[in-house]
Structures are given as structure tokens and as C-alpha cells.
C-alpha positions as CSV (number, residue, x, y, z in Angstrom):
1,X,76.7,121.5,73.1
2,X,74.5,123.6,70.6
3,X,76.0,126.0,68.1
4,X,76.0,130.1,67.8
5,X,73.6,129.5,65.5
6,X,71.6,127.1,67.1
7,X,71.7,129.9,70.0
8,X,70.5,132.6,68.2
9,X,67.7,130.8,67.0
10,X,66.9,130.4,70.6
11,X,66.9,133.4,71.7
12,X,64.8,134.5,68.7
13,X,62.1,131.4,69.6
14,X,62.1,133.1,73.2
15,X,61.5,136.3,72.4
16,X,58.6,134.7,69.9
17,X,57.4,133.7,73.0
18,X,57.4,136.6,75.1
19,X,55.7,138.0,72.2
20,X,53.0,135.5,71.7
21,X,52.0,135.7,75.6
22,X,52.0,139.4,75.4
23,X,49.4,139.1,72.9
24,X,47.5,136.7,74.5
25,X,47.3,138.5,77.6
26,X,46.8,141.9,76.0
27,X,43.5,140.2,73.5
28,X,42.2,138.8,77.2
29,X,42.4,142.3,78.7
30,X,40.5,143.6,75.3
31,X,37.9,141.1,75.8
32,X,37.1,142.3,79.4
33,X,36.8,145.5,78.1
34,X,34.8,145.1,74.8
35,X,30.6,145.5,75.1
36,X,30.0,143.9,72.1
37,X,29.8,140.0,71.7
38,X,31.4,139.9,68.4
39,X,34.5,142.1,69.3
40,X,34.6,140.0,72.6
41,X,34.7,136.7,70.0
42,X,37.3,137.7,68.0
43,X,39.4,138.8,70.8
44,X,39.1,135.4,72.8
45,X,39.8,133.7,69.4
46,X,43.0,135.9,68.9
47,X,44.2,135.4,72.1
48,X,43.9,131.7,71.4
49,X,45.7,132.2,68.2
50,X,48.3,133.8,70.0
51,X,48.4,130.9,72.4
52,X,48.8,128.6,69.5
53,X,51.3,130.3,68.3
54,X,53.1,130.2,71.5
55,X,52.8,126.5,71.8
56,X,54.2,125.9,68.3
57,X,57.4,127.7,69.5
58,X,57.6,126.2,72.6
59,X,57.8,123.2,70.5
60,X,60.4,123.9,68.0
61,X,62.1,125.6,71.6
62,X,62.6,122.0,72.5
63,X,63.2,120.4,69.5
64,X,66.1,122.7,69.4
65,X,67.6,122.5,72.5
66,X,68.0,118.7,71.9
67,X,69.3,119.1,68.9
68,X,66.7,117.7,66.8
69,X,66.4,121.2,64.3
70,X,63.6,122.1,62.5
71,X,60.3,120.0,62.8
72,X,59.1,119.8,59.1
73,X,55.1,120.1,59.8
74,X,54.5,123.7,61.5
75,X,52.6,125.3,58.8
76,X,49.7,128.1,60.3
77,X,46.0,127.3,61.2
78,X,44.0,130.1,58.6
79,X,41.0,130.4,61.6
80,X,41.7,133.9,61.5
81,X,40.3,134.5,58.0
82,X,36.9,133.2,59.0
83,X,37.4,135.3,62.1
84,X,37.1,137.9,59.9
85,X,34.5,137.4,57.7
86,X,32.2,136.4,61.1
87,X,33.1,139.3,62.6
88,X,31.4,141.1,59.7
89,X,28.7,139.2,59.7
90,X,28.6,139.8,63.7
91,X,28.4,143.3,63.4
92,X,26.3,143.5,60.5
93,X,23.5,141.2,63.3
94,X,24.2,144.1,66.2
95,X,23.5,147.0,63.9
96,X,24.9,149.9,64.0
97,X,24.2,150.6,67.8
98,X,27.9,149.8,69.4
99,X,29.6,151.0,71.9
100,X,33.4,151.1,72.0
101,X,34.5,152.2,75.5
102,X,37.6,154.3,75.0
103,X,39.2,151.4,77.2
104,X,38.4,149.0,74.4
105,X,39.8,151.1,71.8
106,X,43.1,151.5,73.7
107,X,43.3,148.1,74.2
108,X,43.0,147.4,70.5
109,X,45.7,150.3,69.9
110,X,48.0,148.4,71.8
111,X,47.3,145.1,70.4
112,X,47.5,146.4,66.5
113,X,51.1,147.6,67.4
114,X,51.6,144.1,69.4
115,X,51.0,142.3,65.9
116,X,52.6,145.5,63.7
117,X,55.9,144.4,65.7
118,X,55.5,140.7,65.9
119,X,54.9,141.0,62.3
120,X,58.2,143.0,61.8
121,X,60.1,140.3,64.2
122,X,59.1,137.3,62.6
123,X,59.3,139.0,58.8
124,X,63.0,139.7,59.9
125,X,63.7,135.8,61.0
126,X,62.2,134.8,57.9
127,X,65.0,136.9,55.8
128,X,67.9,135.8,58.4
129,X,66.6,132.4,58.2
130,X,69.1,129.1,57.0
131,X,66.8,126.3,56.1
132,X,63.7,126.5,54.2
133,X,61.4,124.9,56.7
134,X,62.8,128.0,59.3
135,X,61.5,130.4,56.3
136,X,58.7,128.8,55.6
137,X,57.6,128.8,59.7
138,X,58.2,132.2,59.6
139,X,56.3,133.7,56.7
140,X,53.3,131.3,57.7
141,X,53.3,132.8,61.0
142,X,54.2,136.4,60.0
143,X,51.5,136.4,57.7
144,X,49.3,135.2,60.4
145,X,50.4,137.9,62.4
146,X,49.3,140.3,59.6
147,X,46.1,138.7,59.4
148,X,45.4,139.5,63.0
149,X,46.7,143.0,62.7
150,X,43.7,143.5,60.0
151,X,41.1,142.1,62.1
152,X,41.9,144.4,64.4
153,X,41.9,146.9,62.2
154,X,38.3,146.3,61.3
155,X,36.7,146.2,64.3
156,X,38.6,149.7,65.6
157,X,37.3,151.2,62.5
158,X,34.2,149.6,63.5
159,X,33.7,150.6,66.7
160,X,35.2,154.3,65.6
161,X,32.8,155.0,63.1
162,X,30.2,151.8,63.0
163,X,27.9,153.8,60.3
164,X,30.9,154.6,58.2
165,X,32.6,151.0,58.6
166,X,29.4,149.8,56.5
167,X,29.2,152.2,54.0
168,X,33.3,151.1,53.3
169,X,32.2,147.5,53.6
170,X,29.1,147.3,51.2
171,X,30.2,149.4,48.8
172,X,34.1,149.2,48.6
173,X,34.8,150.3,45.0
174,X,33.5,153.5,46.6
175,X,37.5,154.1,47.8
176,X,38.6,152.8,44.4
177,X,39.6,149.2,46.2
């Protein structure tokens, strides 16, 4: 018979879930939209992100629910940072000719407040969390999460204001940064 607590931490790992898929399904949907091959890259890899995510807690789901706790090695997987820095690269190949159809950039809407809450959600477990490897999960994923929600970021700035977006990236103690 598992705890309240070990409950709880179910119900938090399936609405992790929920989340992840959400993401997934909302990056896919991006994709679909995006006319640019380096937007439609780093979509599919967030989505697959997202799906990796989703595995992990389906993992620690189980290892829960038999009453095994924690797994110790669920530390994040860092693609996203050279997501990033490709994705500049990418854009800086495709010139300043883009075209963000205004479905594209209400896909990525949705999908930066998709990671703004799942960042919130897992930042939250993280503070409620018992053991250390729980915390440690958490803050790896939430700042995974964050990662993800600056990507994003990026490329709607990009395909907002492509000239602009260079300017800001080549010269960025221009904004005191």
C-alpha cells in the first residue's frame, strides 16, 4: 500500500506527464506550421525533448508505484543548448528572408507559455520535494524547461523581426547585456 506521500508524488509525476505530451504534441503542430527548416529542426528536437522527458517520468511513475522510490541517475540531457546555438547558426545560413506564418507564431505563443508553466510546476516540486535526488530531478528538468522556453524565445523574435534579431545577436552589448 503506498503512502500520502508516495501519492502525491504520483499525481505530480502524472500531471508531469500530461504536461510533457502537451508539449510534444503542441512543438509537432509548430513544426507543421513553420516554413523555415531551422525553426522546423528545433521544434522536432523539442518535441523529442519533451518526449524524453516524458519517458523519464514514466519511469520514476513505475519505480514509484512499486515502491522502489527515487531512481538515483535521472540527471537532464543538455541537447537543447546546442539546439540553440544551431538554430543561430541556421538562421544566420537562411538570411534574413523568413517567413513566420501568423499560425507559426501562435503556435510558438502557446508553446512558450507551455514551458513558462511546466517550468513553474516543476520549480514548485523541486521546493516541496523530500529527498535530494527528487530536487535534484527537478531543478535538472526545470531548468531544462527554461532552456526550451529561451529557444523559443529566439526564434519568435526571429521570425518577428529577422533583421532586428541580428542586430541584438551580433552586437549584444548594444542593450547593455
Amino acid at each position: 500500500e503506498l503512502t500520502p506521500e508516495q501519492k502525491k508524488t504520483l499525481e505530480a509525476i502524472n500531471t508531469a506527464i500530461e504536461m510533457e505530451s502537451d508539449g510534444q504534441e503542441c512543438y509537432l503542430a509548430a513544426s507543421r506550421e513553420s516554413k523555415n527548416d531551422a525553426g522546423r529542426q528545433l521544434l522536432v528536437s523539442l518535441a523529442q525533448e519533451e518526449d524524453g522527458h516524458k519517458r523519464k517520468f514514466q519511469e520514476l511513475y513505475d519505480s514509484i508505484a512499486k515502491g522502489r522510490g527515487w531512481p538515483v541517475h535521472l540527471a537532464g540531457s543538455g541537447i537543447i543548448k546546442d539546439i540553440r546555438s544551431n538554430l543561430g547558426k541556421a538562421c544566420q545560413v537562411l538570411g534574413v528572408s523568413v517567413d513566420g506564418s501568423s499560425g507559426e507564431l501562435e503556435a510558438l505563443e502557446t508553446a512558450i507559455a507551455k514551458e513558462k508553466a511546466s517550468y513553474e510546476f516543476y520549480k514548485q516540486q523541486e521546493n516541496k520535494a523530500v529527498y535530494d535526488t527528487e530536487k535534484k530531478f527537478y531543478s535538472a528538468i526545470a531548468s531544462e524547461e527554461w532552456e526550451h522556453e529561451q529557444a523559443l524565445l529566439d526564434y519568435h523574435e526571429y521570425l518577428s523581426d529577422p533583421a532586428g534579431w541580428f542586430v541584438d545577436k551580433e552586437h549584444p552589448s548594444l542593450d547593455g547585456g
